[in-house]
C-alpha positions in Angstrom: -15.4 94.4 15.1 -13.1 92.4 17.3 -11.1 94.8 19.8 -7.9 92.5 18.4 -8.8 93.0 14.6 -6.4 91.9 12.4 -5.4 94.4 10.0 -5.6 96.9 13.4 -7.2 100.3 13.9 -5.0 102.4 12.5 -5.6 105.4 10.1 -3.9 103.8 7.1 -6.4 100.8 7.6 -9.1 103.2 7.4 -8.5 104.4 4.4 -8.0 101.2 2.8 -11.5 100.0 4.0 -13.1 103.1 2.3 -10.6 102.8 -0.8 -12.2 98.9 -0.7 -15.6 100.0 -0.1 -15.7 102.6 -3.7 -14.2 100.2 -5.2 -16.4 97.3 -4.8 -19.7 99.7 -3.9 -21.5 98.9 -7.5 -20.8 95.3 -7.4 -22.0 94.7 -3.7 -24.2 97.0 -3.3 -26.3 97.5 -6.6 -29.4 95.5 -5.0 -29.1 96.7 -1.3 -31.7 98.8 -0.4 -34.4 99.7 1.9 -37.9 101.1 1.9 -39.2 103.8 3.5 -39.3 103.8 7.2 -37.6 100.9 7.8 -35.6 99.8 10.7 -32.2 98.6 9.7 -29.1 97.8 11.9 -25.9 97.5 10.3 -23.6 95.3 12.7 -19.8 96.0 13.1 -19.9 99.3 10.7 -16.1 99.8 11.5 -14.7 103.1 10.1 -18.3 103.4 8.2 -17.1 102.6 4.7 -19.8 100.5 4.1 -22.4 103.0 5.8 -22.0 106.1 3.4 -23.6 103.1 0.9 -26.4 102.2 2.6 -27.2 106.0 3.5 -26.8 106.8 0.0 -29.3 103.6 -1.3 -31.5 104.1 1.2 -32.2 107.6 2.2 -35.7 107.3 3.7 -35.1 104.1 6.6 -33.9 104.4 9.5 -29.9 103.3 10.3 -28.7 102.0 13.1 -24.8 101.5 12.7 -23.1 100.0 15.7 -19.1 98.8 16.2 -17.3 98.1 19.4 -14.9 100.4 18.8 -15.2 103.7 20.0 -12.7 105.4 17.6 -13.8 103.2 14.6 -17.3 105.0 15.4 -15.6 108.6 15.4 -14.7 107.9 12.1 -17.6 106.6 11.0 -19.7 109.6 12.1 -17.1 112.1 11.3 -17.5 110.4 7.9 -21.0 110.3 7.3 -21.4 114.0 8.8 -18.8 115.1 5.6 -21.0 113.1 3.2 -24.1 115.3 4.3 -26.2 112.5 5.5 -28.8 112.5 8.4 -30.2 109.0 7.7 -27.7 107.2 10.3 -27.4 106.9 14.2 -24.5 105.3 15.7 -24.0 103.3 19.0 -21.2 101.6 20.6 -22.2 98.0 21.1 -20.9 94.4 21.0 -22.5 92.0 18.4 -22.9 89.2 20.4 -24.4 91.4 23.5 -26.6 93.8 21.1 -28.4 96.5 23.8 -31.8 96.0 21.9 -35.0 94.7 22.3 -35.9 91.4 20.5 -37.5 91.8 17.4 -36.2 95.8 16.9 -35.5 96.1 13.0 -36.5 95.0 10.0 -33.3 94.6 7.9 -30.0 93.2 9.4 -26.5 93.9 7.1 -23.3 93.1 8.0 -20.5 93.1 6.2 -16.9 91.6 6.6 -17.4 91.3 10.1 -18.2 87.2 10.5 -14.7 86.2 9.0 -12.9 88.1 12.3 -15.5 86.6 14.8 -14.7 82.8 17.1 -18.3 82.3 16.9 -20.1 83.3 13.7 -23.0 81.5 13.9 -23.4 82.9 17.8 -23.3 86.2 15.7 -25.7 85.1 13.7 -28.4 84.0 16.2 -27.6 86.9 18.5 -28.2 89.1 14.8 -31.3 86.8 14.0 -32.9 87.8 18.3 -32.8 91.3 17.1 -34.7 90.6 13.6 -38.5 91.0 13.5 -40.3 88.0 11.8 -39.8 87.9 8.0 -37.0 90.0 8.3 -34.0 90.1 6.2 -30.3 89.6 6.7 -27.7 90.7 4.4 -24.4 89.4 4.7 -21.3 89.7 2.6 -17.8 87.9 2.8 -14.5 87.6 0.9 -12.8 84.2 1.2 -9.0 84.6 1.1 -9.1 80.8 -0.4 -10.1 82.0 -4.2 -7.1 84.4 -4.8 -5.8 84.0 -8.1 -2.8 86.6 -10.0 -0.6 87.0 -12.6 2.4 87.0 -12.7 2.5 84.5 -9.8 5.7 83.6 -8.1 6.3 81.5 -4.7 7.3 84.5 -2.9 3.9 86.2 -3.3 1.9 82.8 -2.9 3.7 83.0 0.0 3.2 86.3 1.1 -0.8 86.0 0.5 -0.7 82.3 2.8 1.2 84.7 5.8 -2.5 86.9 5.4 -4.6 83.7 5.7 -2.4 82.2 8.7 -2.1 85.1 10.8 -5.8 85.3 10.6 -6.1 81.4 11.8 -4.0 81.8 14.6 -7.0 84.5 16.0 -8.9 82.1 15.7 -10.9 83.6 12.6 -11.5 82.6 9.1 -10.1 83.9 5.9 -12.0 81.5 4.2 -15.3 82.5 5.3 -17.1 83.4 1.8 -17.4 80.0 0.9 -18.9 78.8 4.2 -22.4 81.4 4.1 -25.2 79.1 3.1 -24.0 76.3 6.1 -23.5 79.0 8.8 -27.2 80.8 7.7 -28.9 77.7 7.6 -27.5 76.2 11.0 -28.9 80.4 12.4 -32.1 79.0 11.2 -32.7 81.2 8.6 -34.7 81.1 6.0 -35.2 81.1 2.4 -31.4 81.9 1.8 -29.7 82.7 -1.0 -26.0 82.9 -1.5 -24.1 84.0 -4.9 -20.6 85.0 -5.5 -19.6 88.4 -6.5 -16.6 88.1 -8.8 -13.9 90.9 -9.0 -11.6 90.3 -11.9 -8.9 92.9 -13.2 -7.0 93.6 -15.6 -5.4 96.8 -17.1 -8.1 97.8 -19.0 -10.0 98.7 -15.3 -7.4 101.5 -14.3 -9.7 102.3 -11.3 -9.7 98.6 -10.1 -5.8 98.3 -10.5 -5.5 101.1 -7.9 -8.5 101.2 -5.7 -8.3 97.1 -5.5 -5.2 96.0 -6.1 -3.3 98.8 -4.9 -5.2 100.1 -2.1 -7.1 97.5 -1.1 -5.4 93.9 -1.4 -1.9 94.8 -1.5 -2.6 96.9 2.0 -3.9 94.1 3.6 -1.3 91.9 2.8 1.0 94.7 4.2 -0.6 95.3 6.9 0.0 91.6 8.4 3.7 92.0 8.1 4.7 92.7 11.4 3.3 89.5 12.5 4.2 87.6 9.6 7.5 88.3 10.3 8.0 88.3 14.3 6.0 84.8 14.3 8.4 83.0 11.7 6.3 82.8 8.9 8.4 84.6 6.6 11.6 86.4 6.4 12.4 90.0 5.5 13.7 89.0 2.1 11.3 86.7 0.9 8.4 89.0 2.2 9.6 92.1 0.0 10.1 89.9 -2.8 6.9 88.3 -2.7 5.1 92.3 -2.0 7.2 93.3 -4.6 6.1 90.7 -7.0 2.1 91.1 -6.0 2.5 94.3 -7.0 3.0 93.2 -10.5 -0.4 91.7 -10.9 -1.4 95.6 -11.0 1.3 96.0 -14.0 -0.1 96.3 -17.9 0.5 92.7 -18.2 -0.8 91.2 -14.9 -4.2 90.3 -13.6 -5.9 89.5 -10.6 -9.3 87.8 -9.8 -10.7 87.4 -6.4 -14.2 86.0 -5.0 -16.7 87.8 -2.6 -19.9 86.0 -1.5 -23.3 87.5 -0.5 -25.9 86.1 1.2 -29.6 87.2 1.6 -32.1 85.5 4.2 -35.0 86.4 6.3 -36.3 85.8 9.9 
């Protein structure tokens, strides 16, 4: 992860990545797994709310779980140690300088890391180096482009467009779900497939409403506020209107529907 990371490295933002990561676990993560013995690096593992999944589907390879930040990797380990799992080995390391030996693993998996990187596809190839021959990579994104609520008011369109802006202005893309097959195939990888994985809620999913809405999208919007706010996107009134307002999607009679994209190619 970027050492300027948009939605910070606070312990709030923590939380919200593991409240994200139960939430969305099944739909992700029902066909990631990995066979016995098998090398897998899992690049930009943040707080490790994606690793206590890929521990828990695939308890007999071997982990690798790397981040650039040192206290994002505390919390990672401190994380998987309280889950009981032994399957996972964590290194500080920077993504586009990765301290291995080419060809090293057998499985790649990254996970809403691309979208906060200036060079993806330098990702990528520097992802791809590391990658034995017929290898796979897994990569998932959200794209902040296919939001869609109810009730919807200008306030909170407005409030969700201050997310996708102060994410342009660091020079990284909100929008990145929809852009997986192009930055794969210009990697050079190979047979890749890309398909959407759609979250949709309403109030019949009570654990959605909260994990999701609540604790997931809602926080992030929050969490860009502060520079919302100080840059002139928005003012003060118009933000907690529009907050307030989002916050109705997770009411009996809203809804909210949101696309992810996952992407599967090999070496």
């Amino acid at each position: 992860m970027r050492k300027d990371y948009v939605h910070g490295y606070s312990e709030r933002e923590a939380i919200r990545l593991v409240d994200q990561a139960k939430a969305l676990a099944l739909l992700m993560h029902h066909d990631t797994s990995y066979p016995e013995d098998s090398m897998v690096l899992e690049a930009g593992c943040g707080v490790g709310a994606q690793t206590i999944t890929l521990a828990r589907n695939s308890p007999l390879a071997e982990i690798t779980s790397v981040d650039i930040s040192e206290p994002s990797l505390n919390h990672a380990k401190a994380l998987i140690n309280r889950e009981g799992f032994s399957n996972v080995k964590f290194q500080i390391a920077d993504i586009m300088k990765l301290p291995f030996e080419d060809e090293t693993f057998d499985h790649v998996f990254i996970c809403f890391v691309l979208e906060h990187l200036p060079d993806p596809v330098g990702a990528l190839l520097s992802l791809k180096k590391v990658l034995k021959k017929g290898g796979s990579i897994t990569v998932i994104e959200g794209d902040h482009g296919s939001c869609y609520f109810y009730p919807e008011t200008a306030e909170a369109v407005k409030v969700w467009q201050c997310l996708i802006k102060v994410q342009k202005d660091l020079k990284c893309n909100p929008l990145m779900g929809r852009e997986l097959y192009p930055l794969l195939t210009e990697a050079g990888f190979k047979n890749i497939e890309v398909d959407p994985r759609v979250v949709y809620v309403d109030s019949s999913k009570g654990e959605l409403v909260d994990r999701f809405i609540k604790k997931t999208i809602i926080a992030m919007v929050e969490g860009v506020k502060e520079q919302a706010i100080e840059s002139g996107l928005i003012d003060i009134e118009i933000w907690e209107k529009g907050i307030k307002d989002l916050h109705k999607s997770a009411e009996p009679s809203g809804t909210f529907f949101y696309n992810f994209f996952k992407g599967i190619a090999t070496k």
